[in-house]
KOLLUMTI-228638 format. One record per residue (C-alpha): residue number from 1; x, y, z; residue in one letter. Coordinates in Angstrom, 1 decimal. Layout:
N
REC   k      X      Y      Z r
REC NUM      X      Y      Z A
...
% end
This chain:
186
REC   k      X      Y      Z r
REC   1   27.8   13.4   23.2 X
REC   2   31.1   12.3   24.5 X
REC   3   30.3    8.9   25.3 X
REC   4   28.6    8.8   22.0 X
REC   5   32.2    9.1   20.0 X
REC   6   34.2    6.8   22.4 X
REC   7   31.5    4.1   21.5 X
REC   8   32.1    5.3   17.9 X
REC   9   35.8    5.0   18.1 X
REC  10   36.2    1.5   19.6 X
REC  11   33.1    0.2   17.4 X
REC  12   35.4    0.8   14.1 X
REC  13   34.5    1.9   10.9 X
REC  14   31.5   -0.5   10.4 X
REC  15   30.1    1.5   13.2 X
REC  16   30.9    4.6   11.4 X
REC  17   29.2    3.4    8.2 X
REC  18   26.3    1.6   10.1 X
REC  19   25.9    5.1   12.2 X
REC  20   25.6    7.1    8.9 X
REC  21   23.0    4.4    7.2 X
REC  22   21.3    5.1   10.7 X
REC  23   20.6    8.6    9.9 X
REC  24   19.8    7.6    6.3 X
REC  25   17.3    5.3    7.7 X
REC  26   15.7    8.2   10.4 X
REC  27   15.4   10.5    7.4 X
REC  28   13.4    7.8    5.8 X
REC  29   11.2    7.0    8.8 X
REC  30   10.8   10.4    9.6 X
REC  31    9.9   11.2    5.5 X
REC  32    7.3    8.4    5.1 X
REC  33    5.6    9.4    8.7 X
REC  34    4.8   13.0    7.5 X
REC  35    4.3   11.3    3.7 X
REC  36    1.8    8.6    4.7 X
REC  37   -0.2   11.3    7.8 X
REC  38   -0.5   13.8    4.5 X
REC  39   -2.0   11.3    2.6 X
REC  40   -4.6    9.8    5.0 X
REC  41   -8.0   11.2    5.2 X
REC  42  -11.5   10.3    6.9 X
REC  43  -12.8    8.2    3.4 X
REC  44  -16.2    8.5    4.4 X
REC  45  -16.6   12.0    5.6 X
REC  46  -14.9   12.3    2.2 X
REC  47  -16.8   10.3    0.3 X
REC  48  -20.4   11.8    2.0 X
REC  49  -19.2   14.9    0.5 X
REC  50  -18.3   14.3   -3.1 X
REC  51  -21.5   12.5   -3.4 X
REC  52  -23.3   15.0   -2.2 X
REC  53  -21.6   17.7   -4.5 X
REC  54  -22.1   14.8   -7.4 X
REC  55  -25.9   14.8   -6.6 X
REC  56  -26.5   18.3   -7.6 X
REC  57  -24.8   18.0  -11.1 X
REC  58  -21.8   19.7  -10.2 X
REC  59  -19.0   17.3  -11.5 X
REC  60  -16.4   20.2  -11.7 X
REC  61  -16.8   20.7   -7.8 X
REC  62  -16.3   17.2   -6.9 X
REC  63  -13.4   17.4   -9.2 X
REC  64  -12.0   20.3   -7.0 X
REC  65  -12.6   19.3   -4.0 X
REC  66  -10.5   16.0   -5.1 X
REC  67   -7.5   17.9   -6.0 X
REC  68   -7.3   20.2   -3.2 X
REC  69   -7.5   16.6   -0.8 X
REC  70   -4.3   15.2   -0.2 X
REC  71   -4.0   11.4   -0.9 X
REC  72   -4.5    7.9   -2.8 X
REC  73   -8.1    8.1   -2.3 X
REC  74   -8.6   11.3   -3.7 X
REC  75   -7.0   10.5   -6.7 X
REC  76   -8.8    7.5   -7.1 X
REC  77  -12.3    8.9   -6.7 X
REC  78  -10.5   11.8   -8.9 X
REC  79  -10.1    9.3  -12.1 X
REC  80  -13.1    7.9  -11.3 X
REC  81  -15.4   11.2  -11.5 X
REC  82  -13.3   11.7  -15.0 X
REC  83  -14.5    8.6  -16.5 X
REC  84  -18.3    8.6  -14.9 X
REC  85  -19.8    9.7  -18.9 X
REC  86  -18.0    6.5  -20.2 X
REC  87  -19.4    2.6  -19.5 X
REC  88  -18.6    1.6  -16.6 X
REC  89  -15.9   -0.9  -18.2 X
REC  90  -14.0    2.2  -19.0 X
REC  91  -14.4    4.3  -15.3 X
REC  92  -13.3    0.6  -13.6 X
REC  93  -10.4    0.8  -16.0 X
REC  94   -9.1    4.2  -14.7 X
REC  95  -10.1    3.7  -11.2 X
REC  96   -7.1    0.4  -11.3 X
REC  97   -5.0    2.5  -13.6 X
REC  98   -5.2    5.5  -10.8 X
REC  99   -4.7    2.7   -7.8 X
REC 100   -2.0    1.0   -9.3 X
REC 101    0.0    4.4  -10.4 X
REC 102   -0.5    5.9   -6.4 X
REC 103    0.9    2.3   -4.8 X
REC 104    4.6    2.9   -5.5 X
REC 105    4.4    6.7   -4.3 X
REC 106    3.2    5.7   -1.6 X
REC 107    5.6    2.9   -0.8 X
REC 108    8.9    4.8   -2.1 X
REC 109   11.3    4.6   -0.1 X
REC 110   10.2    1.6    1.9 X
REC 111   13.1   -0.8   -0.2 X
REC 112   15.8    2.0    0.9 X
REC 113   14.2    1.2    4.7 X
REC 114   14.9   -2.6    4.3 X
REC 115   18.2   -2.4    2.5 X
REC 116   19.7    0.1    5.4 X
REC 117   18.4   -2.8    7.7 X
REC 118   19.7   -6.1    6.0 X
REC 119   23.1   -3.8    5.2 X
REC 120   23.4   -3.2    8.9 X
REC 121   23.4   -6.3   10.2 X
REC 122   25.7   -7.5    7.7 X
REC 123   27.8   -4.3    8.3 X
REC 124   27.4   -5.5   12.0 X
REC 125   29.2   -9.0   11.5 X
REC 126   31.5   -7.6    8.9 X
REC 127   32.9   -5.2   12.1 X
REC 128   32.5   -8.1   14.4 X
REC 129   34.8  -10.3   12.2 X
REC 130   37.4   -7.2   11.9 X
REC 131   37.8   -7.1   15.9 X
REC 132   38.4  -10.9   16.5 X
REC 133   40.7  -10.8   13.7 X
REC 134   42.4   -7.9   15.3 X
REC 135   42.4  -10.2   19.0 X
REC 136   43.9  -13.0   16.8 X
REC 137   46.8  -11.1   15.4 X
REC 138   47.5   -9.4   19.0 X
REC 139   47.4  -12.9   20.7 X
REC 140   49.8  -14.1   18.2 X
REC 141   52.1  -11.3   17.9 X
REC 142   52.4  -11.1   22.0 X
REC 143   52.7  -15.0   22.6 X
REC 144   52.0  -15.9   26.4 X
REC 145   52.2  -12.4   27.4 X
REC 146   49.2  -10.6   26.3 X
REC 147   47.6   -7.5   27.0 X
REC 148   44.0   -7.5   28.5 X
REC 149   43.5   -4.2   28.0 X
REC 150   44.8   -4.4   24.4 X
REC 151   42.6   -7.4   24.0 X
REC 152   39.6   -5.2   25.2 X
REC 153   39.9   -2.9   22.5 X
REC 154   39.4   -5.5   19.7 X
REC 155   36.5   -7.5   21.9 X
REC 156   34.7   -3.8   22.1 X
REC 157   35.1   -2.8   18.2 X
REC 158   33.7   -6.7   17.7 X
REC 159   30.6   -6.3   20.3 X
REC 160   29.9   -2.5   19.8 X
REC 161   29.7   -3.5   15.8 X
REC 162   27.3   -6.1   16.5 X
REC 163   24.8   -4.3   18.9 X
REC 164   24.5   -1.0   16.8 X
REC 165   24.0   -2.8   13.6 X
REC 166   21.4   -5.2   15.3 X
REC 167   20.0   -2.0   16.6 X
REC 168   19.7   -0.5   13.1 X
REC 169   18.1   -3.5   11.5 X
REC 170   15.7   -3.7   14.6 X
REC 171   14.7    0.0   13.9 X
REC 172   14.0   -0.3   10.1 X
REC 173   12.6   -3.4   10.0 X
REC 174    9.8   -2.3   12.6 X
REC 175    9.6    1.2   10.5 X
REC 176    9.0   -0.7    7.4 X
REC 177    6.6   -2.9    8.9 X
REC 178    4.6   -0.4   10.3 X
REC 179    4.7    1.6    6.9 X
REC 180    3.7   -1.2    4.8 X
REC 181    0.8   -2.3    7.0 X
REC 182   -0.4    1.5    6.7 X
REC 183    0.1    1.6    3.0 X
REC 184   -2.1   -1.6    2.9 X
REC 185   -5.0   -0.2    4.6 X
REC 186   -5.2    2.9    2.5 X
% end
């Protein structure tokens, strides 16, 4: 834990602010994984079932046993079931409407992901910039004379920036990839 606040210290405050959009970002990740397990079911063990309920008359059943499954599908099938004494102009209607209403709650916080990432890197530069100006203003202010180990200190804050807000982005943009690749096959 020690060697965790030295790097924190000679990274600089974009390292501070890029460590605190890190934990931001693991609260997402960690969010969205139980979110998106919840919501994921065995469609046609699921399916098999309702149609089976379905086939003995007993719409208010396969109504039930939609709202006590978790997930997109459920919902969908759900608005589906609703509409099934309309045409079927009217139960494609709310099947779309149902799809198109469980897409964003299933992607929320996915743009949060993304931003921590882009922010990071940026955040990452921003820090490395800081530490060679620091290097320049210590080389000018000590002339021929400089002070390696002074030197060092502005070199670290300028690498350590760099590697832990490349390692953010890296993070979040695999996260978010891997999220929105599952939210796509739902």
């Amino acid at each position: 834990m020690t060697a965790l606040l030295k790097l924190l210290f000679l990274g600089g405050p974009a390292v501070w602010v890029i460590f605190v959009l890190g934990f931001i970002a693991l609260y997402i990740i960690i969010e969205r994984g139980f979110h998106l397990h919840r919501a994921q079911i065995h469609v046609p063990e699921f399916l098999r079932g309702v149609i089976n309920v379905l086939k003995r008359g007993n719409v208010e059943e396969a109504i039930s046993i939609c709202d006590e499954t978790p997930g997109p599908v459920a919902y969908v099938i759900r608005a589906a079931i609703l509409r099934c004494e309309k045409d079927e102009a009217a139960m494609r209607n709310a099947v779309e409407e149902a799809g198109l209403s469980e897409v964003p709650r299933l992607e929320s916080s996915l743009m949060a992901l993304i931003t921590v990432a882009h922010v990071s890197v940026l955040l990452g530069l921003f820090g490395t910039v800081l530490g060679m100006i620091g290097l320049m203003k210590n080389m000018e202010e000590l002339g021929a004379f400089f002070d390696i180990k002074l030197m060092a200190g502005d070199i670290w804050t300028a690498l350590l920036s760099t590697a832990v807000g490349l390692l953010v982005a890296v993070v979040c943009h695999g996260f978010f990839n891997y999220y929105v690749t599952r939210v796509n096959l739902m």
